[in-house]
C-alpha positions in Angstrom: -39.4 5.4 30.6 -36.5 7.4 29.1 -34.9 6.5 25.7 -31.5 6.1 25.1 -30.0 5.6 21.5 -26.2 5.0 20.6 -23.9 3.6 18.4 -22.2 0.0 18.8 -19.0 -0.7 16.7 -16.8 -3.4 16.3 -13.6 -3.7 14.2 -10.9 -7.1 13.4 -7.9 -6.6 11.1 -6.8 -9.9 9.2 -3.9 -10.3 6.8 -5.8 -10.1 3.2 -6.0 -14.1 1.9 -6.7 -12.7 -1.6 -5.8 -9.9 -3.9 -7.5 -8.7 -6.9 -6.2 -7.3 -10.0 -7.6 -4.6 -11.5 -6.6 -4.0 -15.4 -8.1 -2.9 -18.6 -7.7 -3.5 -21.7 -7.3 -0.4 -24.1 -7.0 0.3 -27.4 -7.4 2.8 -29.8 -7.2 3.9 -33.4 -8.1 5.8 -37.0 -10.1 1.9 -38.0 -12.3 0.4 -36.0 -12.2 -2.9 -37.3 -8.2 -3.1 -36.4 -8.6 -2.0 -32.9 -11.1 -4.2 -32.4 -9.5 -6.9 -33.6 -6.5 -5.8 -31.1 -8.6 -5.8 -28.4 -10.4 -9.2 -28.8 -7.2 -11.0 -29.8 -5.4 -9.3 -26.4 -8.6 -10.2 -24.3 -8.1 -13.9 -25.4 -4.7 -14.2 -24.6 -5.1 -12.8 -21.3 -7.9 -15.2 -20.4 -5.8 -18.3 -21.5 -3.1 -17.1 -19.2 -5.4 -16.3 -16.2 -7.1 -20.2 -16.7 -3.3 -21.8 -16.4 -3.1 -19.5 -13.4 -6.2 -20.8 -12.1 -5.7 -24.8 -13.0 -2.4 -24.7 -11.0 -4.2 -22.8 -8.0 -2.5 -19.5 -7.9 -6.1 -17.4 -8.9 -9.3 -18.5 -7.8 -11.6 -16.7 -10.1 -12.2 -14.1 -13.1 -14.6 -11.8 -14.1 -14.0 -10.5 -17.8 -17.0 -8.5 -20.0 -17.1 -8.9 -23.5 -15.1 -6.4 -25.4 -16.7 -3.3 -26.4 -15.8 -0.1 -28.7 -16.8 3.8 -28.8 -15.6 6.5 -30.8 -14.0 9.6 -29.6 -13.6 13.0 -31.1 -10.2 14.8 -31.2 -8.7 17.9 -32.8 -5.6 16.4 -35.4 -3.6 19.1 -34.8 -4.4 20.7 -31.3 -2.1 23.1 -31.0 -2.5 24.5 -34.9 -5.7 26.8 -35.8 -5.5 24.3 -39.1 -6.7 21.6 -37.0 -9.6 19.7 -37.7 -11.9 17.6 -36.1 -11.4 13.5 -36.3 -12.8 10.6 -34.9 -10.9 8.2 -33.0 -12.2 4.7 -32.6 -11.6 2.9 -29.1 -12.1 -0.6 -27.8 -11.6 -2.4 -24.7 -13.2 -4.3 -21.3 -11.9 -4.7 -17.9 -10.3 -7.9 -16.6 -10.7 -8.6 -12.6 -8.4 -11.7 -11.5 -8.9 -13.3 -7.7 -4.9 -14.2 -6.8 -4.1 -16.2 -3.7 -0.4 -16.8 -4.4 1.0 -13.1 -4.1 4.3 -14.3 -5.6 2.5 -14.8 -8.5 0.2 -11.9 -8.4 3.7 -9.5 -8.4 5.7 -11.7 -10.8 1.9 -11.6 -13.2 1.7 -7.7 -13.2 5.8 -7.6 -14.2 4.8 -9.2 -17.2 2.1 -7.5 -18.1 3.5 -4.0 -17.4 5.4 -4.3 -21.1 2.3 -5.5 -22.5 0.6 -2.9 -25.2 -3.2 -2.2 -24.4 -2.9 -3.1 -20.8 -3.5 -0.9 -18.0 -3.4 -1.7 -14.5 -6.1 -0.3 -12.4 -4.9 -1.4 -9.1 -5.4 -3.7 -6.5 -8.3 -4.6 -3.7 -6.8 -6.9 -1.1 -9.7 -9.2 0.6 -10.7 -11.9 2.4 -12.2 -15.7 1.0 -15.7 -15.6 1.4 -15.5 -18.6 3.8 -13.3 -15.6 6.2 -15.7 -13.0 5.7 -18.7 -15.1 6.6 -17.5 -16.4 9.6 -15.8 -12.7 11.1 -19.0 -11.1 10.3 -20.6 -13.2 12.2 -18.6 -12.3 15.2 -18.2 -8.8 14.5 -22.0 -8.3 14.4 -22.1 -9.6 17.7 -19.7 -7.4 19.3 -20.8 -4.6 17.6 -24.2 -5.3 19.5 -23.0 -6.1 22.6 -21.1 -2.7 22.6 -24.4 -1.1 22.3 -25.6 -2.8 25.4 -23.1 -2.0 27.1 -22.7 1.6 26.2 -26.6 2.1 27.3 -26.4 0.5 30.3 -23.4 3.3 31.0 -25.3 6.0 30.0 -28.4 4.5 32.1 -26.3 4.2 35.6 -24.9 7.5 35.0 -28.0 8.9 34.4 -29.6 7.4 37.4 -31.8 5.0 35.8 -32.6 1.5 36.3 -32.5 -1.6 34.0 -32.3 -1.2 30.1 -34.4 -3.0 27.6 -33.3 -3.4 23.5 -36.2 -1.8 21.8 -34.8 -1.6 18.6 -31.4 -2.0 16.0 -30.1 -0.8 12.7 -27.5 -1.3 10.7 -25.6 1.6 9.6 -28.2 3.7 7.1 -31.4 2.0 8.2 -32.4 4.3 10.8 -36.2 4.6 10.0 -36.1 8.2 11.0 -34.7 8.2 7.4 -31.5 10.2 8.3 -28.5 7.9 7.2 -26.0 6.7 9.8 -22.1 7.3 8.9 -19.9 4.6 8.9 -16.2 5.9 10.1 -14.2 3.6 8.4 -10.7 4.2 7.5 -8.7 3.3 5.1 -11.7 3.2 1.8 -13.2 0.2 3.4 -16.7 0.0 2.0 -19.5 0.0 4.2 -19.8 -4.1 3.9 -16.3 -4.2 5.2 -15.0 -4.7 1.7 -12.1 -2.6 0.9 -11.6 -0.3 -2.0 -9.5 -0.5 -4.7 -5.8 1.0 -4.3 -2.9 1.4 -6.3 -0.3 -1.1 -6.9 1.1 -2.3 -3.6 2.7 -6.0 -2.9 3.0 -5.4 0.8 -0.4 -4.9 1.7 -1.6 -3.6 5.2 -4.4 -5.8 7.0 -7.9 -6.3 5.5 -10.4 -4.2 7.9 -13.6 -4.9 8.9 -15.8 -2.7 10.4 -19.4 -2.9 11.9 -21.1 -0.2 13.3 -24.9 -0.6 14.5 -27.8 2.3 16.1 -29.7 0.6 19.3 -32.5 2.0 20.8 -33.1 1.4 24.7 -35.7 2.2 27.6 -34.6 2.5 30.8 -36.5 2.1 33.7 -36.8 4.8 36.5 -34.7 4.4 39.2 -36.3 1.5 41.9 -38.8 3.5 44.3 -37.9 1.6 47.2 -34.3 2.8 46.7 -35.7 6.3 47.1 -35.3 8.3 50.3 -38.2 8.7 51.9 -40.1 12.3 52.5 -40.1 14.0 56.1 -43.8 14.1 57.3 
């Protein structure tokens, strides 16, 4: 039998139902103590801010590590050969907030954009799990059934008869141990999740993208359809 091997794919665009805020909280300092202090008191303001955003159902959900501080080492007078070395102490933690009112997502990073100790990462627009469950579901399917159909094109074409799955990998778990590439545009991640961007309220559609490696045999052509030989 002759093996045929090719790549399904299968794509759906959706408007994003959620977007996620990316900031950090930043400060630093000559005491550690104080900037701490900053930090944790900034941290807890944000927090109560986010849970009123959450209680009146414009944010769904927020992940926030504890605050955490590091020193760095800097020259106090860089551009003087009289500078010396000193340490500077630093403290902050990211804040991620789920928004599914983008009214409120815009009119939240406004008032944050005066706010000292706050900078904003960006943004990662996405869909509710509930979404995402359901279109990977179909995705996965079309992404196979484009395999099947791409082999059986390459099978007439070739001349061959009927085609029979032997085998299917997602993208990277080819066990010749080679890694599949997933062309996705746009910085979606391989599980359709999309990267983080800068700020941007008028987001394009949330892409996701399946991409699959099948594995056929083909039958040889039917014998009977075969001319037959001169005696």
């Amino acid at each position: 039998m002759a093996q045929i091997t090719v790549r399904g794919t299968a794509l759906r665009q959706l408007p994003p139902e959620l977007g996620v805020l990316h900031i950090r909280i930043d400060f630093g300092g000559d005491y550690r103590t104080a900037v701490l202090e900053q930090a944790v008191h900034l941290q807890t303001e944000i927090l109560a801010q986010v849970r009123s955003l959450i209680e009146a159902g414009n944010a769904v959900r927020v992940v926030a590590p504890s605050i955490h501080s590091w020193t760095d080492t800097d020259w106090s007078e860089p551009e003087s050969e009289k500078g010396q070395r000193v340490t500077r102490y630093r403290s902050g933690a990211p804040i991620d907030v789920w928004f599914t009112d983008m009214d409120v997502l815009g009119a939240w990073i406004a008032s944050l954009d005066s706010s000292e100790g706050v900078k904003i990462r960006g943004i990662t627009w996405d869909l509710t799990e509930d979404t995402r469950s359901h279109l990977m579901r179909q995705i996965r399917m079309d992404a196979t059934q484009d395999a099947i159909t791409r082999a059986g094109q390459y099978a007439t074409a070739a001349g061959l008869g009927d085609i029979q799955l032997v085998a299917l990998w997602e993208v990277g778990l080819h066990h010749s141990g080679t890694h599949d590439i997933d062309l996705v545009a746009n910085d979606v991640a391989e599980d359709g999740r999309p990267a983080m961007t800068p700020i941007e309220l008028r987001p394009d559609s949330v892409e996701v993208r399946v991409v699959v490696t099948a594995e056929f045999e083909a039958t040889p052509p039917d014998e009977s359809s075969r001319p037959s030989r001169g005696m």
